[in-house]
KOLTOR-290695 format. One line per 10 residues: their letters; for each residue x, y, z of N, C-alpha, C. Coordinates in nm, 2 decimals. Example, Ala and Ser with C-alpha at 12.3 -4.5 7.8 and 13.67 -1.06 7.14 Angstrom:
REM KOLTOR-290695
as = 1.32,-0.57,0.78,1.23,-0.45,0.78,1.32,-0.33,0.78; 1.28,-0.22,0.71,1.37,-0.11,0.71,1.29,0.00,0.79
***
This chain:
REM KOLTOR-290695
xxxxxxxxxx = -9.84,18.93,-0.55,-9.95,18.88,-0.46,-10.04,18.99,-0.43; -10.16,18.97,-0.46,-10.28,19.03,-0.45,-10.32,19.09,-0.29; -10.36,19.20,-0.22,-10.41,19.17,-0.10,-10.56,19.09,-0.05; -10.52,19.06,0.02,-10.63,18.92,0.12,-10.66,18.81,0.04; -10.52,18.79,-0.04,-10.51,18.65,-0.09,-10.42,18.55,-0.02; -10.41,18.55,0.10,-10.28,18.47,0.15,-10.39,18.44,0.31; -10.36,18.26,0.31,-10.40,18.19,0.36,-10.28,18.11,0.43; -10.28,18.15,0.60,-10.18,18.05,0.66,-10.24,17.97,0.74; -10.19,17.84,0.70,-10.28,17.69,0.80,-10.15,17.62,0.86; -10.18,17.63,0.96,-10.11,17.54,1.06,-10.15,17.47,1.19
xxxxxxxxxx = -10.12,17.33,1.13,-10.18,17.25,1.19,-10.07,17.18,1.35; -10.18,17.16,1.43,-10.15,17.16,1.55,-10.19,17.06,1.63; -10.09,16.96,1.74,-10.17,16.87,1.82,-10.06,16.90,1.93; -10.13,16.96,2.06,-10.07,16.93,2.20,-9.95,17.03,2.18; -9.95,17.18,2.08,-9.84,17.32,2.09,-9.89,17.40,2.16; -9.92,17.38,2.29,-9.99,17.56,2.38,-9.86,17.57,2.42; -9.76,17.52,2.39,-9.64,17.62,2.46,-9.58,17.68,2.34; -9.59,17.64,2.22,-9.47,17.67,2.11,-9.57,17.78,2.03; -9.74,17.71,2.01,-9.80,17.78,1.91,-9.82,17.94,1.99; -9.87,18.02,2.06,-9.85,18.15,2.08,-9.74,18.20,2.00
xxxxxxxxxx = -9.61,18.17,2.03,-9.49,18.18,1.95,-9.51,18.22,1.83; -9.55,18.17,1.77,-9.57,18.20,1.62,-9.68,18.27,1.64; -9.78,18.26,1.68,-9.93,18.33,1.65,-9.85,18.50,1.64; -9.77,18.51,1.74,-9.71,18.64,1.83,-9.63,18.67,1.69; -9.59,18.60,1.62,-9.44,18.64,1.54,-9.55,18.69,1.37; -9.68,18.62,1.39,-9.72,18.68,1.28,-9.83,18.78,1.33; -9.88,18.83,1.42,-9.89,18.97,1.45,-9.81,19.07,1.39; -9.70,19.06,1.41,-9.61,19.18,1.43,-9.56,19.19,1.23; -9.61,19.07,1.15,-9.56,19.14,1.00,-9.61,19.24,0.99; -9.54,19.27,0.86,-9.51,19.42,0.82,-9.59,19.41,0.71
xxxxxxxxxx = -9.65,19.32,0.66,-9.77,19.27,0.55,-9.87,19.19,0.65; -9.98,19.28,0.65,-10.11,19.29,0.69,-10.22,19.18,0.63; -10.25,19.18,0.49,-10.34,19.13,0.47,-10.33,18.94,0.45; -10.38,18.87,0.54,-10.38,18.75,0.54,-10.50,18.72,0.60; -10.54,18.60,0.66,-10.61,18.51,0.73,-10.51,18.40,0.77; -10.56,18.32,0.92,-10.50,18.22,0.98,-10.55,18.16,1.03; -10.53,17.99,0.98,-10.60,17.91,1.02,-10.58,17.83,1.04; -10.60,17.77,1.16,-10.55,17.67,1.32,-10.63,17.58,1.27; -10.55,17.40,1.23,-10.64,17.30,1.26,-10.59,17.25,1.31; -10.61,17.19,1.43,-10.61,17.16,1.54,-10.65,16.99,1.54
xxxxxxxxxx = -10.54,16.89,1.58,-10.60,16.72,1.57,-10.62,16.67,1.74; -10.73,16.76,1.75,-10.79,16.68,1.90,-10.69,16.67,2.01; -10.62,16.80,2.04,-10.52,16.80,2.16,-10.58,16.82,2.29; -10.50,16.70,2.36,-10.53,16.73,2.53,-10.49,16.83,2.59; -10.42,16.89,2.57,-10.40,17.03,2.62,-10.48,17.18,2.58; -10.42,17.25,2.58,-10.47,17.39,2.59,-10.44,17.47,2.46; -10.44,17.39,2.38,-10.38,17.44,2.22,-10.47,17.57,2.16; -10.61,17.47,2.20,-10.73,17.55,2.13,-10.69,17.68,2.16; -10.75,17.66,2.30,-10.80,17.84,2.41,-10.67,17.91,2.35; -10.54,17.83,2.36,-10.41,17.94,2.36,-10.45,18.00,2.22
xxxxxxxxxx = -10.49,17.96,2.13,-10.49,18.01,1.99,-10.64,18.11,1.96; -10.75,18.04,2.02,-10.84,18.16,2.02,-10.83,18.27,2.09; -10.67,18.30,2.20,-10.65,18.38,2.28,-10.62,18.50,2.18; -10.58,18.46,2.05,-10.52,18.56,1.98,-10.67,18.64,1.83; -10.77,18.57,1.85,-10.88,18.58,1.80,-10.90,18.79,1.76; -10.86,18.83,1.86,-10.89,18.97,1.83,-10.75,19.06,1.82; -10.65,18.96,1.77,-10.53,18.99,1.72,-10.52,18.98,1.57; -10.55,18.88,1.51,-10.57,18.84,1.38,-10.70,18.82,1.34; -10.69,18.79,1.16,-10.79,18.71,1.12,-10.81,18.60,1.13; -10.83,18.51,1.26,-10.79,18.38,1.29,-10.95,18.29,1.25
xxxxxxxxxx = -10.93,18.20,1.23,-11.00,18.11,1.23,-10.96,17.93,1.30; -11.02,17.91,1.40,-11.03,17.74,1.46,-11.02,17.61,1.42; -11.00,17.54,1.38,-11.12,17.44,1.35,-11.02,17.30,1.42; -11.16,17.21,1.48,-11.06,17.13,1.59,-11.12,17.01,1.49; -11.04,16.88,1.46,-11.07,16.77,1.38,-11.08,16.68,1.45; -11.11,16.60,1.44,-11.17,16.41,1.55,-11.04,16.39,1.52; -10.92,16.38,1.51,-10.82,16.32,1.50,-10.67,16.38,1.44; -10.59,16.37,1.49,-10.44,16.41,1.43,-10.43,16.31,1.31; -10.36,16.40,1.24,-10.27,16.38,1.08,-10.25,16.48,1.02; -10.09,16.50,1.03,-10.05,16.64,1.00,-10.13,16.66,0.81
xxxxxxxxxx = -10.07,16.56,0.78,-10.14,16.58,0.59,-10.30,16.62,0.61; -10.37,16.55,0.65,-10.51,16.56,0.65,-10.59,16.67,0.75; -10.50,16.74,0.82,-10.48,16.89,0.88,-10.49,17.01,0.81; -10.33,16.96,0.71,-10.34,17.09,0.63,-10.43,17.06,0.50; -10.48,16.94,0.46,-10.54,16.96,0.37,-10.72,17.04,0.38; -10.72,17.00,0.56,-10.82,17.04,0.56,-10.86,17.22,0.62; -10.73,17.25,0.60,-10.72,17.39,0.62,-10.74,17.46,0.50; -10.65,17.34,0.44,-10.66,17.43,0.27,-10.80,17.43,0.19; -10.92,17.36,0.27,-11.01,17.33,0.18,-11.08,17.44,0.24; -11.05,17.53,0.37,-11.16,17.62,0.45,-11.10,17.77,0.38
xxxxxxxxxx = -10.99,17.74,0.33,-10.91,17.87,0.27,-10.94,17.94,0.19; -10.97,18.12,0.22,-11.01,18.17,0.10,-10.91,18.26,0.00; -10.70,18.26,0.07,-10.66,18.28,-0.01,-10.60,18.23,-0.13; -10.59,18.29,-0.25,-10.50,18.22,-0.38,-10.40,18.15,-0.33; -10.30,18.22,-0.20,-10.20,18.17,-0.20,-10.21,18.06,-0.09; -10.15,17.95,-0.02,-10.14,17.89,0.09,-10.01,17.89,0.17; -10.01,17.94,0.28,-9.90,17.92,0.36,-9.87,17.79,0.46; -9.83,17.72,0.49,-9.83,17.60,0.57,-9.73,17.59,0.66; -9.71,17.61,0.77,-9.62,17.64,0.87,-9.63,17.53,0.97; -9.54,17.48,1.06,-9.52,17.42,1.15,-9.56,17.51,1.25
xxxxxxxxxx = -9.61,17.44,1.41,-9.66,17.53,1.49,-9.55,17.55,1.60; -9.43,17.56,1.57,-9.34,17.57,1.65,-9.24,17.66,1.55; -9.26,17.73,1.38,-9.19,17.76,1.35,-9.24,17.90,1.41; -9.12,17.99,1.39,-9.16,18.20,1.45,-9.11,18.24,1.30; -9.23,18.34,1.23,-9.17,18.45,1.11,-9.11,18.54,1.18; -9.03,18.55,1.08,-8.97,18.71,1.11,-9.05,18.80,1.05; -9.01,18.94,1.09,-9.16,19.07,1.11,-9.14,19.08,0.94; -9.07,19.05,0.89,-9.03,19.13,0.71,-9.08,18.98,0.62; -9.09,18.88,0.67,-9.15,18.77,0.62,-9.23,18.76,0.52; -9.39,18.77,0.49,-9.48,18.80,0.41,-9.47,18.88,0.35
xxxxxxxxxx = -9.40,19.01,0.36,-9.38,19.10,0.27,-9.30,19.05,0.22; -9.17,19.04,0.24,-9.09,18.99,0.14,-9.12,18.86,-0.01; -9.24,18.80,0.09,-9.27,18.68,0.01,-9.36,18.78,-0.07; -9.44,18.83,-0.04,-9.50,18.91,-0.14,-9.45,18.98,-0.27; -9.34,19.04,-0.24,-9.21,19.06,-0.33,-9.16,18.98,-0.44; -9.11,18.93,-0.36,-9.06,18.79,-0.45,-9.18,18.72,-0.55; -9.28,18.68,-0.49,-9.41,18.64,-0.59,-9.42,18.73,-0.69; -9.42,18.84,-0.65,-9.45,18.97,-0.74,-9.36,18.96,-0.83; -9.25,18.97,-0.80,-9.14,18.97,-0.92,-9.12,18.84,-1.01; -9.10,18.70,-0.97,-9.05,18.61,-1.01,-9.18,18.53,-1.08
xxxxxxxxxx = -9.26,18.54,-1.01,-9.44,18.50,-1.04,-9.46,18.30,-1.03; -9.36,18.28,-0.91,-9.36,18.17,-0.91,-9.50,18.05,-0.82; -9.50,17.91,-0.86,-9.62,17.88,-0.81,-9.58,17.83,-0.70; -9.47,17.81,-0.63,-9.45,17.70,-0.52,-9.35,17.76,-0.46; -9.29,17.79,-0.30,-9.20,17.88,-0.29,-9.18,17.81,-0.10; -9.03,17.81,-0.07,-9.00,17.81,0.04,-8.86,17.93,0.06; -8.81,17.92,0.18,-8.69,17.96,0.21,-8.61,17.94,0.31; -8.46,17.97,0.33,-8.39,17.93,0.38,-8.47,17.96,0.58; -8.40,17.90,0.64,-8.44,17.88,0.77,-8.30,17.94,0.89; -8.30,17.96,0.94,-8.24,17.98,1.06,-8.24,17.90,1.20
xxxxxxxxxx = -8.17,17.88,1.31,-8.21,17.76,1.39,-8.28,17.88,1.52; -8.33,17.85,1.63,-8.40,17.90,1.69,-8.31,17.92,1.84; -8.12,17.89,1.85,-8.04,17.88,1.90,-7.93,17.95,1.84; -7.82,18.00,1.94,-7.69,17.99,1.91,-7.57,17.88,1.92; -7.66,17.76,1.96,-7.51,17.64,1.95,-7.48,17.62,1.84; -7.39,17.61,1.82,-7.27,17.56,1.72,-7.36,17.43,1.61; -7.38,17.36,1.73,-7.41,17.25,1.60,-7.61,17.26,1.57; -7.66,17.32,1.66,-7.75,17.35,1.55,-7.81,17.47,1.44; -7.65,17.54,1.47,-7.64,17.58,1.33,-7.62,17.56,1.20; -7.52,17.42,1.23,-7.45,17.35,1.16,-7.60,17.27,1.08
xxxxxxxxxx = -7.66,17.24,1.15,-7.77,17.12,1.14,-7.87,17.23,1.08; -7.93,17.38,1.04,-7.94,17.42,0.97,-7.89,17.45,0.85; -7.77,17.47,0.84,-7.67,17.51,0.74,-7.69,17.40,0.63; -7.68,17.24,0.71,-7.73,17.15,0.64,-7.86,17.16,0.58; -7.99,17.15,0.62,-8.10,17.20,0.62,-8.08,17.28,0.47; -8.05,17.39,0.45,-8.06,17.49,0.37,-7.99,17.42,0.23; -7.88,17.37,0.26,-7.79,17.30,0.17,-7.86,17.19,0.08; -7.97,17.11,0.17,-8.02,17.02,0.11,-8.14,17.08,-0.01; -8.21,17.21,0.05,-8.29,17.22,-0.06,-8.23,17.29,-0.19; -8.07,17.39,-0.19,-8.00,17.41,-0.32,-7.97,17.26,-0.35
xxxxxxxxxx = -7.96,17.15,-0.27,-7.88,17.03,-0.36,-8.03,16.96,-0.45; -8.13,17.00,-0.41,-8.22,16.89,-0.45,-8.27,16.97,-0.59; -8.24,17.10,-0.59,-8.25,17.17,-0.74,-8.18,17.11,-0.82; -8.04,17.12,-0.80,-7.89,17.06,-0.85,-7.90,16.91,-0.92; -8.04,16.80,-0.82,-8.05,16.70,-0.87,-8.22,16.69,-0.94; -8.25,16.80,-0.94,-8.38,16.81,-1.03,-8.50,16.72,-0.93; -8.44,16.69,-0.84,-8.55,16.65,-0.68,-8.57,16.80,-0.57; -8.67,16.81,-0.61,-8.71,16.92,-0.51,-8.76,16.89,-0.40; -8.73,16.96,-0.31,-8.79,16.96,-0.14,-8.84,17.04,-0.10; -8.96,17.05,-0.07,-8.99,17.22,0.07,-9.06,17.12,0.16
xxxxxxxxxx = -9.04,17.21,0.24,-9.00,17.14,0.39,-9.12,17.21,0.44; -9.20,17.13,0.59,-9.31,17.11,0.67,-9.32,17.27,0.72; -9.17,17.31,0.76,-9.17,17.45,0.89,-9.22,17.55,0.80; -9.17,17.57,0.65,-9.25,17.72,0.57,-9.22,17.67,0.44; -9.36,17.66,0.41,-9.38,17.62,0.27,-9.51,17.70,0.20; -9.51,17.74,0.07,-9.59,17.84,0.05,-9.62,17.78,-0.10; -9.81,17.78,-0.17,-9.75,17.78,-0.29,-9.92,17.78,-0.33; -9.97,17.79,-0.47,-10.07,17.84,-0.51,-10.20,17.75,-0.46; -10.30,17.82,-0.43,-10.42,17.69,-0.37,-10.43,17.62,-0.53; -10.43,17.67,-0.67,-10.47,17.62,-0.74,-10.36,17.49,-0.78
xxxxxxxxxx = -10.24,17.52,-0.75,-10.15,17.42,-0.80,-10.14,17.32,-0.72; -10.23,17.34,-0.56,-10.23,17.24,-0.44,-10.34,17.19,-0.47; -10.48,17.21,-0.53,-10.58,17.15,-0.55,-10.51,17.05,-0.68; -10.47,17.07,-0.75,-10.42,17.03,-0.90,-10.39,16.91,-0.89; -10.33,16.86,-0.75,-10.26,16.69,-0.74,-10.30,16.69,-0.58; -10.42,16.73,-0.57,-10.48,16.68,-0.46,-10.45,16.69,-0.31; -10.37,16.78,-0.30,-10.35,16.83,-0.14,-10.19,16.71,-0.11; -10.22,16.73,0.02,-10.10,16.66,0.07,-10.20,16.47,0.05; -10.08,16.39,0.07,-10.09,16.21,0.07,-10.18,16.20,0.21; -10.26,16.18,0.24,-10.29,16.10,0.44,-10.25,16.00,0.42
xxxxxxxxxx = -10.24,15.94,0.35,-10.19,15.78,0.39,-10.08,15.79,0.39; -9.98,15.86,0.43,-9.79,15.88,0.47,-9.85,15.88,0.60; -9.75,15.86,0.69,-9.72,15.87,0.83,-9.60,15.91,0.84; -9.54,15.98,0.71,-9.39,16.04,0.68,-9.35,16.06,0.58; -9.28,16.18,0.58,-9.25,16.21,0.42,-9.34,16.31,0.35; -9.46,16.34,0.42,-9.57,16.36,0.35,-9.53,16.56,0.24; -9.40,16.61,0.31,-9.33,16.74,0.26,-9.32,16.65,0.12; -9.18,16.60,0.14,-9.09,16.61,0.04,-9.19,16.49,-0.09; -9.33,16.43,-0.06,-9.40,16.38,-0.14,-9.48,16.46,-0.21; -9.50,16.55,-0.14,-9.59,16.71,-0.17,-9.53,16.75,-0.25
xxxxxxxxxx = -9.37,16.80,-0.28,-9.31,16.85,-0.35,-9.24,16.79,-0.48; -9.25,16.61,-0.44,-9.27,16.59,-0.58,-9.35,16.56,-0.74; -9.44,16.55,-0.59,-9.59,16.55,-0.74,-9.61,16.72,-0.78; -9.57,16.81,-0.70,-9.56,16.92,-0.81,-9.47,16.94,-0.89; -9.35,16.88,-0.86,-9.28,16.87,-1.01,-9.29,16.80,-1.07; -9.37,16.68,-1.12,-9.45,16.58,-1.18,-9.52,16.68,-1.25; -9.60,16.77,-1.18,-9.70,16.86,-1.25,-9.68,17.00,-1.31; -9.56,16.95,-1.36,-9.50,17.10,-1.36,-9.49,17.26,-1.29; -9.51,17.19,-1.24,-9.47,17.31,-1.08,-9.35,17.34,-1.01; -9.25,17.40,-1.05,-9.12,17.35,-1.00,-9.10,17.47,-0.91
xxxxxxxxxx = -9.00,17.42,-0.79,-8.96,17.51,-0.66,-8.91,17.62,-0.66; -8.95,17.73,-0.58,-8.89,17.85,-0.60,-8.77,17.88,-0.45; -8.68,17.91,-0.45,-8.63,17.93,-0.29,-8.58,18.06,-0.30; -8.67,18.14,-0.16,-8.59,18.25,-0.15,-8.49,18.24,-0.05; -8.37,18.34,-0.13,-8.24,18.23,-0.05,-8.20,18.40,0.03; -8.28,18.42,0.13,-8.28,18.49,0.26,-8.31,18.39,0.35; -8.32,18.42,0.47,-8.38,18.38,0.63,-8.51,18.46,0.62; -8.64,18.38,0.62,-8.76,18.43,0.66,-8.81,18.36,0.77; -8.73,18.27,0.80,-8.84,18.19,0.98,-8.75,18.14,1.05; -8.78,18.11,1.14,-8.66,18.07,1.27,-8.72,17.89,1.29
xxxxxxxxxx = -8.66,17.82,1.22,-8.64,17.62,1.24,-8.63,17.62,1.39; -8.76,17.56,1.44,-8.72,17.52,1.59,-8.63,17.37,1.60; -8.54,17.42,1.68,-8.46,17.29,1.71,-8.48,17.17,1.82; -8.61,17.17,1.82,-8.66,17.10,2.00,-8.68,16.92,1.96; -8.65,16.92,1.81,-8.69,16.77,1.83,-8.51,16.72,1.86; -8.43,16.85,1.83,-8.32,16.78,1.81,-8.24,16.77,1.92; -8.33,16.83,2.02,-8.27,16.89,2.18,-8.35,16.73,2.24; -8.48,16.75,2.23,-8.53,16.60,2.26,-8.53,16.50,2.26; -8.47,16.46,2.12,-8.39,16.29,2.08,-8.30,16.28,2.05; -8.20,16.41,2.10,-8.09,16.37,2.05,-8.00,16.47,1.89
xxxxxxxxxx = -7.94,16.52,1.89,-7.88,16.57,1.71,-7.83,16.49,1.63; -7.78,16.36,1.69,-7.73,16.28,1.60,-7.85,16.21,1.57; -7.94,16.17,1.62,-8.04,16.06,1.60,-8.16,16.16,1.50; -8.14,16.31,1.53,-8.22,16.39,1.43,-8.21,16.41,1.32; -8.05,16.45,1.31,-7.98,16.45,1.19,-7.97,16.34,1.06; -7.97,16.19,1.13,-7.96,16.11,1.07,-8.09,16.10,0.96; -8.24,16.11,1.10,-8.32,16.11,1.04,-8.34,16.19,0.92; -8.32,16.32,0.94,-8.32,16.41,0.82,-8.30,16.38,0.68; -8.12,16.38,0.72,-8.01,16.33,0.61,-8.03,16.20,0.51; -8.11,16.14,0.60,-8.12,15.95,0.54,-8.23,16.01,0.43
xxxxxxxxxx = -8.34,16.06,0.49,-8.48,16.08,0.41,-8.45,16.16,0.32; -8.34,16.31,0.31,-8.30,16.35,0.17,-8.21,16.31,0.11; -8.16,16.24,0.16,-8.06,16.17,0.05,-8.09,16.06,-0.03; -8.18,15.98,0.01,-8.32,15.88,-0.06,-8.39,15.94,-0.14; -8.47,16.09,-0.15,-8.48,16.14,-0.24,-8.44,16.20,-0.32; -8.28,16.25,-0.28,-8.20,16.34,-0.43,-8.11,16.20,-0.50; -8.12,16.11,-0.46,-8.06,15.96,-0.56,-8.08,15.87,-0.62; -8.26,15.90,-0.52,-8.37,15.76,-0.57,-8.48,15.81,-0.65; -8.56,15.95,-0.60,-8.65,16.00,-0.60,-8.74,15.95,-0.54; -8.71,15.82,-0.42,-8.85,15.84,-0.34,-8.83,15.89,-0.20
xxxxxxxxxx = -8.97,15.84,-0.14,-8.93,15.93,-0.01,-8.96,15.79,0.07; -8.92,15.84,0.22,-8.99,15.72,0.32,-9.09,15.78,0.34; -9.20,15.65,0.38,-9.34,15.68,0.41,-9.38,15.67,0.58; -9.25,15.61,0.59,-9.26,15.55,0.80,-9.15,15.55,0.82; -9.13,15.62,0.95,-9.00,15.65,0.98,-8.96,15.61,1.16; -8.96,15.49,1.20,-8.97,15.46,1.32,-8.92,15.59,1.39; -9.00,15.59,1.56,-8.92,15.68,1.65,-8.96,15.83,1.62; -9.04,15.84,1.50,-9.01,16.01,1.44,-9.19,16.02,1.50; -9.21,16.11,1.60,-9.36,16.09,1.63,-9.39,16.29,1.61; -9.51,16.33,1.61,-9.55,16.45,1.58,-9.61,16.51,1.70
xxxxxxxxxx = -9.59,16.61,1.73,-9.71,16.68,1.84,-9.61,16.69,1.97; -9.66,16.83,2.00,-9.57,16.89,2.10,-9.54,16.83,2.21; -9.65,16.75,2.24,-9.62,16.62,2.36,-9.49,16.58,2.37; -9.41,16.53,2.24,-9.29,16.44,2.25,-9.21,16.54,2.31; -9.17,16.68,2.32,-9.08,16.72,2.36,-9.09,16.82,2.54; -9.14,16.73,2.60,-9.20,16.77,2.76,-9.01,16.65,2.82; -8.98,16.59,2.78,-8.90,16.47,2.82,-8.78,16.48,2.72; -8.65,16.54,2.79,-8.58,16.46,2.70,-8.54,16.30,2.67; -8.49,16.27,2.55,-8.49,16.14,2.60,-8.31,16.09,2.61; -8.29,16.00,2.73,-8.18,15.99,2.74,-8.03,15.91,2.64
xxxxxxxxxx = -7.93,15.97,2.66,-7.87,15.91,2.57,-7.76,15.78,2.60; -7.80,15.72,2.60,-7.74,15.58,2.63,-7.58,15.52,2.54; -7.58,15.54,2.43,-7.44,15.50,2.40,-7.36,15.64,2.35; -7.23,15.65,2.31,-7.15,15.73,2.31,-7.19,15.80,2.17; -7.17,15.93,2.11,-7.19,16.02,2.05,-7.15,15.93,1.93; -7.03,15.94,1.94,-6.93,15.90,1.78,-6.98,15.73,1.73; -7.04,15.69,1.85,-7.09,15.53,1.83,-7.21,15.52,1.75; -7.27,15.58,1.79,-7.45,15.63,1.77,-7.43,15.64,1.64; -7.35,15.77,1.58,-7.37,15.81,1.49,-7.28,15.74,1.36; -7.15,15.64,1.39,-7.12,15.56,1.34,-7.19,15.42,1.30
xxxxxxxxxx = -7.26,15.42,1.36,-7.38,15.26,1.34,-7.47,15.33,1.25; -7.57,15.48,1.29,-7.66,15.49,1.22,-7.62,15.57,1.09; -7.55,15.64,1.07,-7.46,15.66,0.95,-7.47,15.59,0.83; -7.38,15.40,0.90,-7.39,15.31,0.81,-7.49,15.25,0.76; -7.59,15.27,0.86,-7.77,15.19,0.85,-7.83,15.31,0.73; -7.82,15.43,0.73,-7.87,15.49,0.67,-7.83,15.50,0.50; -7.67,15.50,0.46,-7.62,15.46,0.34,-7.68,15.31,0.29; -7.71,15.23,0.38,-7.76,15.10,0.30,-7.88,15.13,0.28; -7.99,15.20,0.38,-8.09,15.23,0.35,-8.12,15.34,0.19; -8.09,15.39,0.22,-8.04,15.51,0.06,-8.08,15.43,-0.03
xx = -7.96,15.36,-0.09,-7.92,15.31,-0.22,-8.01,15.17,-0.21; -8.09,15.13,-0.12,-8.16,14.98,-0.14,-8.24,15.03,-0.23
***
């Protein structure tokens, strides 16, 4: 990787609590040369200002859109982008300080066009370790079944091979990752994983609705694409933007129940 060829877009609706977080965690790499850039889908809160707060910390750049859609976010980040490479981040993920460099590294050596890596949970409980561990497991299995995945929180991979098949889908309202990642291997573009920890997976959707109701979600949607090869396109209940996690939501039936019904709902769903 070239210097001041790396472009990070991450798109944003209603994160002034989570996005500083990150802005803060990519300050402090240990690889300097980038640009970052915040698109922003018309948040009622304080997303903007929080992010232009960091203006004379980085090479940051703004840009606020008439409307949320995470696909049509980053595509439109990618179209303002002046590096080779594109980084796409969730605004609730944190790099770690050796991140960029290391990705720099790895590009350097392996000379790959499409690249994620393993994740870490943003906790020490038990089970959302576990629920990373899964996480990680799914993208060695999706090699294993010649279905690749890179995932929404750190995904990295050439502007040329992203212009090639047209940016991300907007017409998904889900799925729009693991769709992204199969029209590049349609295009011959196949996934690279560096199998270190370079970001910290926030766990707040799974604190918010629940781990069993998260997990399912996850699990159902990769497991439909390492058997089927497609993805879902709508995923009831699964909503975007920092708003949803102000509230937990309550849990009404028993752990082992929950996860016993939706379990079963999800194997029929799979294999239909």
């Amino acid at each position: 990787m070239n210097k001041t060829t790396v472009s990070i877009i991450i798109p944003t609706l209603n994160e002034e609590k989570f996005l500083p977080n990150l802005l803060a965690s990519i300050v402090t790499q240990t690889e300097k040369t980038f640009e970052v850039i915040v698109v922003d889908g018309a948040s009622k809160d304080t997303t903007v200002a929080a992010a232009r707060t960091f203006a004379k910390k980085l090479p940051l750049r703004v840009i606020v859109c008439e409307r949320a859609g995470v696909s049509m976010q980053r595509n439109r980040g990618a179209a303002a982008a002046q590096g080779e490479w594109l980084i796409f981040l969730d605004a609730d993920s944190v790099l770690l300080p050796y991140c960029l460099s290391r990705l720099a590294e790895f590009i350097q050596t392996e000379k790959p066009r499409f690249v994620t890596s393993w994740g870490k949970p943003d906790s020490r409980v038990v089970q959302d370790s576990l629920s990373t561990l899964l996480y990680n497991m799914v993208l060695e299995g999706g090699l294993l079944f010649h279905r690749q995945l890179s995932p929404g929180p750190f995904t990295a991979v050439t502007k040329s091979a992203f212009d090639a098949i047209g940016g991300y889908d907007e017409s998904l309202e889900f799925g729009e990752d693991q769709n992204l990642s199969q029209r590049l291997a349609d295009h011959g573009t196949p996934l690279a994983i560096i199998r270190e920890t370079l970001f910290i997976w926030s766990m707040r959707r799974f604190r918010a609705q629940g781990t069993v109701w998260s997990a399912q979600v996850y699990l159902r949607s990769a497991l439909r694409v390492l058997f089927t090869g497609k993805n879902y396109t709508h995923m009831p209940g699964y909503i975007m933007g920092g708003h949803l996690y102000d509230k937990k939501r309550p849990m009404k039936r028993s752990v082992l129940k929950t996860f016993e019904t939706k379990f079963k709902k999800m194997m029929r769903e799979v294999f239909a």
